[in-house]
N, C-alpha and C positions, 0 to 999 in steps of 0.2 A: 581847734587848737587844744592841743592837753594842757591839763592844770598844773599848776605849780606845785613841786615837792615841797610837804610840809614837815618838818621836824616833829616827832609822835613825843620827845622830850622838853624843846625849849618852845614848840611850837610857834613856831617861824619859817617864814619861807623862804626855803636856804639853799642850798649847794651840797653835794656832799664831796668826802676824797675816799678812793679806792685807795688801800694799803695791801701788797700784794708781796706775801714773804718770802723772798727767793735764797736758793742752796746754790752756791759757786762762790768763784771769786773772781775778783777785777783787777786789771794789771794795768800800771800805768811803767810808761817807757819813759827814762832820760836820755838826752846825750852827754857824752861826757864834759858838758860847764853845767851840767846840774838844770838844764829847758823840757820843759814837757817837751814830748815827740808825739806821743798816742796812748791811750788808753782803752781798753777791750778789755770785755765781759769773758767770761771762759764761753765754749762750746756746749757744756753741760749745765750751762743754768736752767735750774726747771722747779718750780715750786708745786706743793697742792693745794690743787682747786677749793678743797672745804677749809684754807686757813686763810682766806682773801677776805678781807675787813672793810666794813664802809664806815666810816664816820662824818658826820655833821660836822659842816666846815664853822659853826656860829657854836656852838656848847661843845663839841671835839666827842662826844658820843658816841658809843656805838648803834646804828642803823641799820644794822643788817637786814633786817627783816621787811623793815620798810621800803628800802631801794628794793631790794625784791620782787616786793609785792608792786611797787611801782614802774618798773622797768617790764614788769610781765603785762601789766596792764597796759604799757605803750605802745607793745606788740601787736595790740588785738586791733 
């Protein structure tokens, strides 16, 4: 079984959250008394790959490097 992700900041074993910055927009539909109907992402959302951020769900930090290095190593 792999080990537990440690936080290299608060050093805890924690969780992290993927933050992934996307370019488009989102459209939400009414009907006319004013009720959701649907809402949809445009066709052209797409973000870059080098601005996706990990942060430590316990101190809210940036981790990048560590999920990284930790996710490469889960591979093997």
């Amino acid at each position: 079984m792999k080990e537990s992700f440690i936080c290299p900041h608060c050093k805890n074993i924690t969780g992290w959250r993927e933050v992934i910055p996307v370019h488009g927009h989102y459209a939400e539909h009414y009907d006319e008394n004013g009720e959701f109907e649907v809402g949809a992402y445009s066709d052209s959302m797409n973000y870059y790959e080098k601005s996706r951020k990990y942060e430590c769900t316990r101190c809210n930090r940036n981790i990048k490097a560590a999920v990284l290095r930790y996710k490469r190593g889960m591979n093997k």
